[in-house]
N, C-alpha and C positions, 0 to 999 in steps of 0.2 A: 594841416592842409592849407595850402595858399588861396587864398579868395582869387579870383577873376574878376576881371572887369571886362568893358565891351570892346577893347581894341583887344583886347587877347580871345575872345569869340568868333571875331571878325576874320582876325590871321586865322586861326586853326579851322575855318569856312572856308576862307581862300585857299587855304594849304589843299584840303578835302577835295574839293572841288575842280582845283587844277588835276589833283591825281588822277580824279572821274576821268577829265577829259581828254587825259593825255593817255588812256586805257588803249588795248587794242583787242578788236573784236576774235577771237577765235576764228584759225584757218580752219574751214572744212570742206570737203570735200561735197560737191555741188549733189551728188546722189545720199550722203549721209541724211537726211529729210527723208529722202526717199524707201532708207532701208531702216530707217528706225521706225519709220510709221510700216511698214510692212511684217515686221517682227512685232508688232503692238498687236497689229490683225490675227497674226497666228496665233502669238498667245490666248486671245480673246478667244478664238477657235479654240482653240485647247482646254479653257477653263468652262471654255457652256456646254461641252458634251455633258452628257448626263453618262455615269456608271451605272445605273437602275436600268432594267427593260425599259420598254416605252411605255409610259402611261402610270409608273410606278410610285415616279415620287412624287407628282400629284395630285395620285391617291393619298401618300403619307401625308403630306400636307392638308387634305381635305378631313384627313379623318383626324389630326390632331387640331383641328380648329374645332370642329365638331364635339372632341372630347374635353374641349377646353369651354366649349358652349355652356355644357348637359354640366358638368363641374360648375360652372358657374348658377346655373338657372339650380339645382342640387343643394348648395348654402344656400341662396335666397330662400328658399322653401321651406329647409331648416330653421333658418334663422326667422323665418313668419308665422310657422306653423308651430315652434315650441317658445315662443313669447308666453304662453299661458300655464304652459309646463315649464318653469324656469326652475322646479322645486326636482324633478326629474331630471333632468336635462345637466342640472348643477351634479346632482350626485353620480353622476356618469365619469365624470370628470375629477371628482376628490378619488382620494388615494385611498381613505380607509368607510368602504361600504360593503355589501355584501351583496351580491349578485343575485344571489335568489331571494332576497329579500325585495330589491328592487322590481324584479321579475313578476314579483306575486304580487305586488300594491298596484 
């Protein structure tokens, strides 16, 4: 790889630079603003109907936050109310116990 120095920077800026300016803007058609923003609208339209009746899906929404509440407050309570039974709680969870032994202690 050949090192650079600052007059080989300089040119390949100037090169750049000229290309920028010697660009040329796209022809368009003075209504194209007009019909692309209007096809934006529709789409928009298009995508906010709702396919549920009315009132449907923010029911499902109210009620999966709700279940995601009651799940949450549900561990906590778990997890505060068997801090003292951790001797129970553990053997729930091992793989070789016996159920009706657990049942009966």
């Amino acid at each position: 790889m050949t090192p650079f120095n600052d007059e080989d920077f300089k040119k390949v800026e100037r090169v750049l630079s000229d290309a920028h300016r010697s660009r040329r803007d796209p022809s368009l058609n003075p209504d194209w603003a007009l019909n692309v923003m209007r096809d934006v609208r529709r789409e928009a339209l298009r995508q906010g109907r709702s396919t549920m009746p009315l009132g449907l899906d923010r029911l499902v929404w109210r009620t999966a936050a709700m279940a995601a509440v009651l799940a949450v407050v549900f561990t906590g309570s778990v997890l505060i109310y068997s801090s003292g039974d951790a001797v129970e709680l553990s053997t729930l969870f091992s793989s070789e116990f016996d159920a009706t032994v657990a049942l009966l202690e």
